[in-house]
VOGU-921970 format. One record per residue (C-alpha): residue in three letters; x, y, z. Coordinates in pm, whole numbers, padded with zeros to 5 digits, always signed. Example, Ala and Ser with C-alpha at 12.3 -4.5 7.8 and 13.67 -1.06 7.14 Angstrom:
# residues 2
ala+01230-00450+00780 ser+01367-00106+00714 
***
This chain:
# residues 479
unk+00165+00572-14519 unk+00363+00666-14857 unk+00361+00958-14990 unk+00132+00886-15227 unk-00185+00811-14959 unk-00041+01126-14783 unk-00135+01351-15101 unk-00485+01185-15156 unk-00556+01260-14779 unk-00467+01582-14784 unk-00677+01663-15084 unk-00965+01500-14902 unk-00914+01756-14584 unk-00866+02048-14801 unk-01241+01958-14924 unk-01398+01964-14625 unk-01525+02311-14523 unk-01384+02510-14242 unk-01630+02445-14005 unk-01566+02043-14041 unk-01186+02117-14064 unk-01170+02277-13711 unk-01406+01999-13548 unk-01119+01735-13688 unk-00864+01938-13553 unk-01001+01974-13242 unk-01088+01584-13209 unk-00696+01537-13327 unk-00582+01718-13057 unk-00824+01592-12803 unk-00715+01235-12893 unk-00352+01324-12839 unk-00372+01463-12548 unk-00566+01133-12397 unk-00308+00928-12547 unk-00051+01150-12371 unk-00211+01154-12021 unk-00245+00813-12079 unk+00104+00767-12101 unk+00246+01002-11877 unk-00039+00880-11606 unk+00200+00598-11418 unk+00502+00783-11379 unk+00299+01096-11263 unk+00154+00861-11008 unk+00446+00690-10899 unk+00686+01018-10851 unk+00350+01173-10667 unk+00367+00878-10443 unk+00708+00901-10362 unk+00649+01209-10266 unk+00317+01159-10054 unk+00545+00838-09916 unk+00788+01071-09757 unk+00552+01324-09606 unk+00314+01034-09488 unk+00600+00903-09341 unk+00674+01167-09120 unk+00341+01240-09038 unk+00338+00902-08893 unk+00645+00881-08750 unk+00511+01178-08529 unk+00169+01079-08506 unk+00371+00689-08335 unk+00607+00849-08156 unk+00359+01054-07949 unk+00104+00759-07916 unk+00429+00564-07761 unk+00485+00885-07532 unk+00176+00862-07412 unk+00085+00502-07373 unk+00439+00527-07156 unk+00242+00830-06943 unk-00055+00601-06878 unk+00181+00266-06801 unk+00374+00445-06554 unk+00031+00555-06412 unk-00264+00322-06429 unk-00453+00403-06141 unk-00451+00803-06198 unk-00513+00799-06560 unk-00749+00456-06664 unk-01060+00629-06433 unk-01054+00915-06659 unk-01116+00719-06977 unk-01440+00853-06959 unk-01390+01226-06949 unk-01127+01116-07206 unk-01426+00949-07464 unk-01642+01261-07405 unk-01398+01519-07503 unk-01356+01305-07830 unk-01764+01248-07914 unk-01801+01633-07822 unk-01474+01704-08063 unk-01635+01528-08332 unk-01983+01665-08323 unk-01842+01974-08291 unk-01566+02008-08543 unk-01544+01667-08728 unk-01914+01588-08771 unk-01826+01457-09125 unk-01553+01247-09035 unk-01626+01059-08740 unk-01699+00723-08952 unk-01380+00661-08958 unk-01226+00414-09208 unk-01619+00366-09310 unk-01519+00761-09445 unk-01240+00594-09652 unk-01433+00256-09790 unk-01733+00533-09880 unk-01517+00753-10097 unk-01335+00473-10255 unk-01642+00256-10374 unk-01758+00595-10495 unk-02027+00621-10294 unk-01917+00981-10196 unk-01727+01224-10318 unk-01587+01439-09998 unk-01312+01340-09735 unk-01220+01654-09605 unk-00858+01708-09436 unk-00987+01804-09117 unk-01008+01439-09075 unk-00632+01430-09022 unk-00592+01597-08678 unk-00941+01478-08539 unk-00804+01140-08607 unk-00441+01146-08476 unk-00599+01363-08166 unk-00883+01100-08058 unk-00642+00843-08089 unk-00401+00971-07874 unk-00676+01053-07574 unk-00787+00679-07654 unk-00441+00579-07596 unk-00330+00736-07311 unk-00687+00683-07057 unk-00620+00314-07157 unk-00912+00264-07460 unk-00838-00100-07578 unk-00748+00010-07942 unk-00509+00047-08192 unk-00360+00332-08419 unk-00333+00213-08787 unk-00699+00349-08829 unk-00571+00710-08793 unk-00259+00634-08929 unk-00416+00521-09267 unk-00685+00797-09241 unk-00408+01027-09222 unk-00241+00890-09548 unk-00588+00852-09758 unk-00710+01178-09639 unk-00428+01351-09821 unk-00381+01170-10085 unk-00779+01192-10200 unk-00773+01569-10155 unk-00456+01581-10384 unk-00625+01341-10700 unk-00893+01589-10742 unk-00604+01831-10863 unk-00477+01548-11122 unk-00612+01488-11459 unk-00580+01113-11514 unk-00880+00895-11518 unk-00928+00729-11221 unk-00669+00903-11006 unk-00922+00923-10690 unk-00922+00591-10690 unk-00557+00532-10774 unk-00437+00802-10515 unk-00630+00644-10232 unk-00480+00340-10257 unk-00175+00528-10229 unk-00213+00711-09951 unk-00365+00414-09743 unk-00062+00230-09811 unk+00187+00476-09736 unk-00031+00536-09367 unk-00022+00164-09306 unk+00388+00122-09401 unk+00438+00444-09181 unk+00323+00277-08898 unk+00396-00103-08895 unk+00692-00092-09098 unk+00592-00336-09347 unk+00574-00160-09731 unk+00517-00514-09877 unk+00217-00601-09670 unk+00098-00182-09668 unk+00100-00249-10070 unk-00085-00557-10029 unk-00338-00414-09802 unk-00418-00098-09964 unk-00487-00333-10264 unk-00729-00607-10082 unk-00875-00333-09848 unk-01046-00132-10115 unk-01111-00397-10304 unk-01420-00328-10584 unk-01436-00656-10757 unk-01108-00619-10892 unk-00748-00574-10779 unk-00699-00208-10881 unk-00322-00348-11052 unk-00307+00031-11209 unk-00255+00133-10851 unk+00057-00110-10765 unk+00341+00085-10881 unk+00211+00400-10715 unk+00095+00197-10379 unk+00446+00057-10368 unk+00652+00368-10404 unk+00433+00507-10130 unk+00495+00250-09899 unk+00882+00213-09920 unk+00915+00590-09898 unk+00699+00587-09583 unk+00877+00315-09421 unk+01205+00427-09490 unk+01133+00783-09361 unk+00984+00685-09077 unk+01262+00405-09006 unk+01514+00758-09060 unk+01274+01008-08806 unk+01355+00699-08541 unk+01043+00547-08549 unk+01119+00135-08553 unk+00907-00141-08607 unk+00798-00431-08371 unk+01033-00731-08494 unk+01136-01067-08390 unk+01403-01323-08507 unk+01149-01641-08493 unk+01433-01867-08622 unk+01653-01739-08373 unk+01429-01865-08122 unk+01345-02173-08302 unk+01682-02266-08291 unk+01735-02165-07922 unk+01429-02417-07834 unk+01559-02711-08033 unk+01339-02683-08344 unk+01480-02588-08663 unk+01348-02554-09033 unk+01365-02936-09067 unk+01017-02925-08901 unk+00876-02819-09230 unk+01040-03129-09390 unk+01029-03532-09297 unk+01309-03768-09504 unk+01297-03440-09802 unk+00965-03387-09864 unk+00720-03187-09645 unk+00596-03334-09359 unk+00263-03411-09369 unk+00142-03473-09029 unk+00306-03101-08978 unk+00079-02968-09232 unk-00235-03126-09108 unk-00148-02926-08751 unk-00148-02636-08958 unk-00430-02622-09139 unk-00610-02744-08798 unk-00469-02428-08635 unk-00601-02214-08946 unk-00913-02347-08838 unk-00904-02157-08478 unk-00747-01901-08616 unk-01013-01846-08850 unk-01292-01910-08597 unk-01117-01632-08334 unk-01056-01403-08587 unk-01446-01399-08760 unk-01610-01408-08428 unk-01420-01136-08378 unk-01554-00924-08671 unk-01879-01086-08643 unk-01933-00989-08254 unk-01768-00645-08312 unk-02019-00563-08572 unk-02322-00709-08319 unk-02199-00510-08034 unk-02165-00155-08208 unk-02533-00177-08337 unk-02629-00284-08014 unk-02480-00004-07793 unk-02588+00259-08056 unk-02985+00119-08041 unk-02904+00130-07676 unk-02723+00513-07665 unk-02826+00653-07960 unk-02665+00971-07804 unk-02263+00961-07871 unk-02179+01134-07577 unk-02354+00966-07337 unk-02284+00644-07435 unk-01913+00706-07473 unk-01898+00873-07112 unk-02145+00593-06978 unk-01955+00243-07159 unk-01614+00454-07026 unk-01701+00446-06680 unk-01767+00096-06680 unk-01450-00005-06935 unk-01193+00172-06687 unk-01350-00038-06393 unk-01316-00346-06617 unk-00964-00212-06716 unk-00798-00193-06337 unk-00979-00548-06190 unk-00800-00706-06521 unk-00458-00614-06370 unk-00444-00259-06360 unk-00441-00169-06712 unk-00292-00492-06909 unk-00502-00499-07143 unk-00515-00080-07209 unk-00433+00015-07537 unk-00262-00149-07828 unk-00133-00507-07717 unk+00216-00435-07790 unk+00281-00503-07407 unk+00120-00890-07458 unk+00329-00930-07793 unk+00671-00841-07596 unk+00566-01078-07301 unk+00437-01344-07548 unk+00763-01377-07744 unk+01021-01262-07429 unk+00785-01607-07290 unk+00886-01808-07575 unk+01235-01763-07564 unk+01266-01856-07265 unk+01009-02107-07276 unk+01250-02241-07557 unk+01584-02157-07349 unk+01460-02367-07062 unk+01333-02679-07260 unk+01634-02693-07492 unk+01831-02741-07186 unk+01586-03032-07056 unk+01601-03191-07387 unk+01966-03204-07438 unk+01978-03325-07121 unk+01724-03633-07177 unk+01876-03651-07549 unk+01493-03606-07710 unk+01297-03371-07914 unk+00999-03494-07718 unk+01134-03395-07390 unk+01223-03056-07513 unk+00872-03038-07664 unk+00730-03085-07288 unk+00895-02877-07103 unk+00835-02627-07341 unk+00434-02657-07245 unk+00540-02676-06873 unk+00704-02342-06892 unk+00500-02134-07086 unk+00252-01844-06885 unk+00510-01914-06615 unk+00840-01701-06770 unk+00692-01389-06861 unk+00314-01396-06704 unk+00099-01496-07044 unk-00189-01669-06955 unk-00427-01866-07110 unk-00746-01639-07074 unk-00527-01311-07204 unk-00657-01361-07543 unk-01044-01388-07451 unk-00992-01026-07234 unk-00840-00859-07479 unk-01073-00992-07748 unk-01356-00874-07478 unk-01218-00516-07402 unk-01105-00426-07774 unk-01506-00480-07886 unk-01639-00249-07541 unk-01388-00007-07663 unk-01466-00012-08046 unk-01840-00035-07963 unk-01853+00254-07702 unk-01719+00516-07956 unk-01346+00549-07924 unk-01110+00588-08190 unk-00833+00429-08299 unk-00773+00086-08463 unk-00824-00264-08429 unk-00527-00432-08653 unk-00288-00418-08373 unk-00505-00539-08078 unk-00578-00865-08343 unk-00177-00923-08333 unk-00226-00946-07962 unk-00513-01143-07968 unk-00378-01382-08217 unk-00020-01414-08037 unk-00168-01503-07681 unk-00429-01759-07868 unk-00127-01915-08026 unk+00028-02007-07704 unk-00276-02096-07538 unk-00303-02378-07828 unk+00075-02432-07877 unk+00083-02778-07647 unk-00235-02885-07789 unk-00105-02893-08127 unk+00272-02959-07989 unk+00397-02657-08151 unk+00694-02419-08081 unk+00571-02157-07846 unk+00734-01901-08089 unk+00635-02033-08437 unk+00271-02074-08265 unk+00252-01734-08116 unk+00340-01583-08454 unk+00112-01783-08655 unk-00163-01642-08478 unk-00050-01307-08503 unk-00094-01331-08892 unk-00407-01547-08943 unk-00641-01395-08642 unk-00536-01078-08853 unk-00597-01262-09181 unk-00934-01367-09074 unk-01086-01058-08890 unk-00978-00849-09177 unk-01101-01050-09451 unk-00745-01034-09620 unk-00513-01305-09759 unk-00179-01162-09881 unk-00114-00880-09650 unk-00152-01119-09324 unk+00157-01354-09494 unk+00327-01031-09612 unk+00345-00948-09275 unk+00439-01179-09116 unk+00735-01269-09338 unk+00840-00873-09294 unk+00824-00918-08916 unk+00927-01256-08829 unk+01130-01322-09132 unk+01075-01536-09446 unk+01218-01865-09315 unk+00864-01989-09216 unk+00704-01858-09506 unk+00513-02174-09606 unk+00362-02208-09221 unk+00220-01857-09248 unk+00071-01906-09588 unk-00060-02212-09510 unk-00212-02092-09189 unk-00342-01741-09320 unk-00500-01924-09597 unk-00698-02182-09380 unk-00826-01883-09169 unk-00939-01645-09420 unk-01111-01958-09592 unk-01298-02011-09208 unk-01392-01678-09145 unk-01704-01715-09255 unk-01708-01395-09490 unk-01662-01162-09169 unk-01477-00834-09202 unk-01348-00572-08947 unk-01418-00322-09194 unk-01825-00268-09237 unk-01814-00267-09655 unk-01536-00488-09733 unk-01793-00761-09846 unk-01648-00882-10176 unk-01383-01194-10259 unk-01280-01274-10536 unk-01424-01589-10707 unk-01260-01889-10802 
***
């Protein structure tokens, strides 16, 4: 504008009366100040996230270190502790009726607020999760933790966007939070981000939430990783190239190998088929047991009684809690699975020979067994159904890893690379969630076998047959 249009303007405003001159004014400064929280709305979010990150983290940390603490308690002492899981499931329906009556949905609580269906998440959610998690935990409740963990991170992080100004921070902020809860606890900010985003998804990747998401999730992880709280991790090439198998398997004469990929996307299949039937019969089973004990109590302290009994005949508690206990026997059982047939192949000079023994050895070196999967995937629905709290993301790594070595020799896989690649697609396919599951299991395992993850975690989320874990994640995007 030259100075010339400035003067004619300004002749223009002086005619207007004053009346019309303040309602200008005021819809001058109105639009500035949109423009400016407009502007200043990422970097607000992002330097709140870092902050949220760190204290998430810590809350985490804590929240981890104590389920490990007490998960130790019960291992040392099956046969004391795994009767009580009852008395254990009572104290937690009564706790919730009594003090947490709004907040005993669980992640259903978080899905509700963030497709806007309510409004109200209130904080007390934080300690009534992290509590009944840690009573599921320690009488044995086959269940996992990142539930609380990321109820603990969105709880926060909703109460604080309803102090912010920026359109769509409620949304924005609960992303956040349920990123930084999930990064706090697996040690995996990549995947957390990833997660938080496909989670809550509402028919479209909430990409104004990235930045914010991300920052969360590094903070929380690196926090945590500082407090001494460490991730579950394995070297899978390491142990691919203890049992004879190497990255070549991806490849045959330079390009990829396309027998290799047909296995693959076979073993996607299963995946995908454990992993939906899985969400499907989880889903089944909870409205069946609450037609059946529409009281909470009683069918808690009634389903207890008879999951402890189920608990001790299974081995005296091997399938209580979280898994982690199969995950460290499944991949301590391929490395040595892998150990022992490298040295019969070398011996016999063939790939084929070390691919055999490598079948005959495996449930033998560290006790896996072929039905491990099918208990676990049994006991982690009775638990779910009967009312306990907790999670269900890190019994599916257990379920996943034990199915991959029960179908390793049928496929003529690597115990290892099979055990992992059920790990990420059972996960991929129960939770109804593509990127995370690869994410994952590049953050854990490493990024060597990338392309075998994505391939397998895109097969199973493909043959899941639209099931979810979570109740309202319903919605994919289309192609």
């Amino acid at each position: 504008m030259n100075f010339s249009d400035f003067s004619k303007a300004s002749q223009q405003f002086n005619q207007f009366s004053p009346e019309m001159k303040e309602q200008m004014m005021k819809m001058a400064k109105e639009r500035i100040k949109e423009k400016m929280l407009k502007w200043l709305a990422t970097p607000t979010f992002v330097v709140i996230g870092i902050t949220l990150g760190a204290v998430i983290g810590a809350l985490t940390a804590c929240f981890g270190d104590i389920s490990d603490r007490l998960s130790a308690i019960r291992d040392a002492n099956p046969l004391y502790i795994i009767p009580a899981l009852a008395l254990g499931g009572a104290a937690i329906a009564f706790a919730y009726k009594k003090w947490g009556r709004w907040t005993e949905r669980g992640m259903d609580q978080v899905f509700a607020v963030g497709l806007n269906k309510e409004t109200d998440f209130p904080l007390v959610a934080i300690p009534m999760a992290a509590v009944s998690t840690w009573l599921t935990q320690l009488f044995g409740g086959s269940a996992g933790r990142e539930g609380a963990a990321m109820q603990i991170g969105s709880a926060l992080s909703y109460n604080i966007s309803k102090k912010l100004p920026f359109e769509n921070a409620a949304h924005i902020m609960l992303v956040t939070g349920l990123a930084a809860g999930f990064a706090g606890i697996f040690q995996a900010p990549m995947a957390a981000t990833a997660f938080a985003l496909e989670v809550l998804l509402v028919g479209h990747l909430e990409l104004s939430a990235l930045l914010p998401a991300a920052a969360a999730a590094f903070t929380a992880c690196k926090v945590a990783s500082v407090l001494g709280f460490h991730k579950f991790n394995v070297d899978l090439s390491s142990l691919l190239d203890a049992s004879g198998f190497s990255a070549s398997i991806f490849t045959n004469e330079g390009s990829l190998d396309g027998k290799f990929l047909v296995k693959l996307a076979l073993m996607g299949i299963l995946f995908g088929i454990v992993g939906g039937g899985f969400a499907k019969l989880l889903g089944l089973s909870q409205n069946f047991f609450a037609k059946k004990f529409p009281n909470n109590i009683k069918r808690i302290a009634i389903m207890g009684v008879g999951i402890s009994a189920l608990l001790l005949v299974f081995f005296q508690g091997r399938y209580a809690g979280l898994g982690t206990n199969l995950l460290d026997m499944c991949f301590v059982s391929a490395n040595a699975a892998g150990d022992a047939a490298n040295a019969v192949g070398t011996a016999a000079g063939t790939i084929d020979a070390v691919g055999t023994a490598a079948e005959n050895v495996i449930g033998t070196v560290a006790g896996i067994h072929g039905y491990d999967w099918i208990l676990k995937f049994a006991l982690t629905i009775l638990t779910l159904s009967a009312g306990f709290i907790g999670g269900v993301v890190t019994p599916l790594f257990a379920i996943g890893a034990t199915f991959g070595i029960f179908i390793a020799s049928m496929f003529g896989m690597p115990v290892a690379l099979s055990a992992a690649l059920g790990f990420a697609a059972v996960f991929a396919s129960a939770s109804n969630t593509l990127w995370a599951p690869i994410l994952i299991a590049g953050e854990i395992f490493g990024f060597n076998c990338l392309p075998a993850f994505f391939i397998v975690c895109t097969v199973a989320y493909i043959c899941n047959g639209g099931q979810s874990i979570y109740k309202q994640k319903k919605i994919r995007i289309k192609i």
